[in-house]
C-alpha positions as CSV (number, residue, x, y, z in Angstrom):
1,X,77.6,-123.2,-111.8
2,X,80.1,-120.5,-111.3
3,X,82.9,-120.5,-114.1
4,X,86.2,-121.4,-112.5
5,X,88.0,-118.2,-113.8
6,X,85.6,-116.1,-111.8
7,X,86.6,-118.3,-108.7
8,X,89.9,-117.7,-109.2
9,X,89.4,-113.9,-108.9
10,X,86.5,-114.0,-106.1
11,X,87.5,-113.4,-102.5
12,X,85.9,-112.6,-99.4
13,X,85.1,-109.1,-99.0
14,X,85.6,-108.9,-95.5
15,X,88.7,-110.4,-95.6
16,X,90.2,-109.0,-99.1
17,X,91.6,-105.5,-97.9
18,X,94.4,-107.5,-96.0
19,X,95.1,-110.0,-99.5
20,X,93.0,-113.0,-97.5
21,X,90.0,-114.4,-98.0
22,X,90.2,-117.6,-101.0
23,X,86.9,-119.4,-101.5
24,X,86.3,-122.8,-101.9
25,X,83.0,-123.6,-103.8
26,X,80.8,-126.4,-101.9
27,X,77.6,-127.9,-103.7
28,X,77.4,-125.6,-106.5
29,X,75.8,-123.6,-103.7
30,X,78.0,-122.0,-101.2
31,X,81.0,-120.1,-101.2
32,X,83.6,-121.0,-98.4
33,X,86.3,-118.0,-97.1
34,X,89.1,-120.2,-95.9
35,X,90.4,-117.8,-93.5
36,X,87.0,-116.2,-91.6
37,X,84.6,-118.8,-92.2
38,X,82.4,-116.7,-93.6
39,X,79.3,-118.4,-96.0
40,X,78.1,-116.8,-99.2
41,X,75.4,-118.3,-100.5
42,X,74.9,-118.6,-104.3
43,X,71.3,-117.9,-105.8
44,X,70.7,-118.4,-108.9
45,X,74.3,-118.8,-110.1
46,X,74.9,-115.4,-108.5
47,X,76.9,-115.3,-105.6
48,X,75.5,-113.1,-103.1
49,X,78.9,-111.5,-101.6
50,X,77.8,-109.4,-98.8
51,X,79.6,-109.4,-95.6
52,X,76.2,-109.3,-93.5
53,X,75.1,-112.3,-95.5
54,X,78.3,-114.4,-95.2
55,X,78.2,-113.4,-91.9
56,X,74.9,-114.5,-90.7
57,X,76.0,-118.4,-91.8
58,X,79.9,-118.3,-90.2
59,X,78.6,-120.9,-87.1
60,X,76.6,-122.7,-89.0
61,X,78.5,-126.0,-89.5
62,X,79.4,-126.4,-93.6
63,X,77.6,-130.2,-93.1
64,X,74.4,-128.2,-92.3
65,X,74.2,-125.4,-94.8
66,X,71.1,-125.8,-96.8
67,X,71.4,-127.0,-100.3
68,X,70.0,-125.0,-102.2
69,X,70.5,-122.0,-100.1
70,X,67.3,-120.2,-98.2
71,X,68.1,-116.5,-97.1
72,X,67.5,-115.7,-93.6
């Protein structure tokens, strides 16, 4: 579980540079980008914050993001 401090201070890194990109944590799993729709997954408590990687979930429907999360 990620410590809600470190939430507070998390953003998107594709979305960042222009003061954007809040993330909302689903599952204890995911990380959200409200503005994008870009999905981060978190392994191992770490969150895995590359843009490819969010990226490579943004049309995948939140409902069917896989809990816990397999990397493609």
């Amino acid at each position: 579980m990620l410590h809600p401090e470190l939430l507070e201070i998390l953003r998107c890194p594709a979305c960042a540079k222009e003061n954007k990109g809040k993330l909302t944590y689903y599952k204890e799993s995911w990380l959200i980008c409200e503005d994008c729709g870009r999905k981060y997954p978190v392994v191992d408590d770490i969150p895995v914050m590359l843009i490819d990687e969010g990226s490579k979930w943004i049309e995948t429907e939140v409902e069917n993001l896989q809990i816990p999360p397999v990397l493609k």
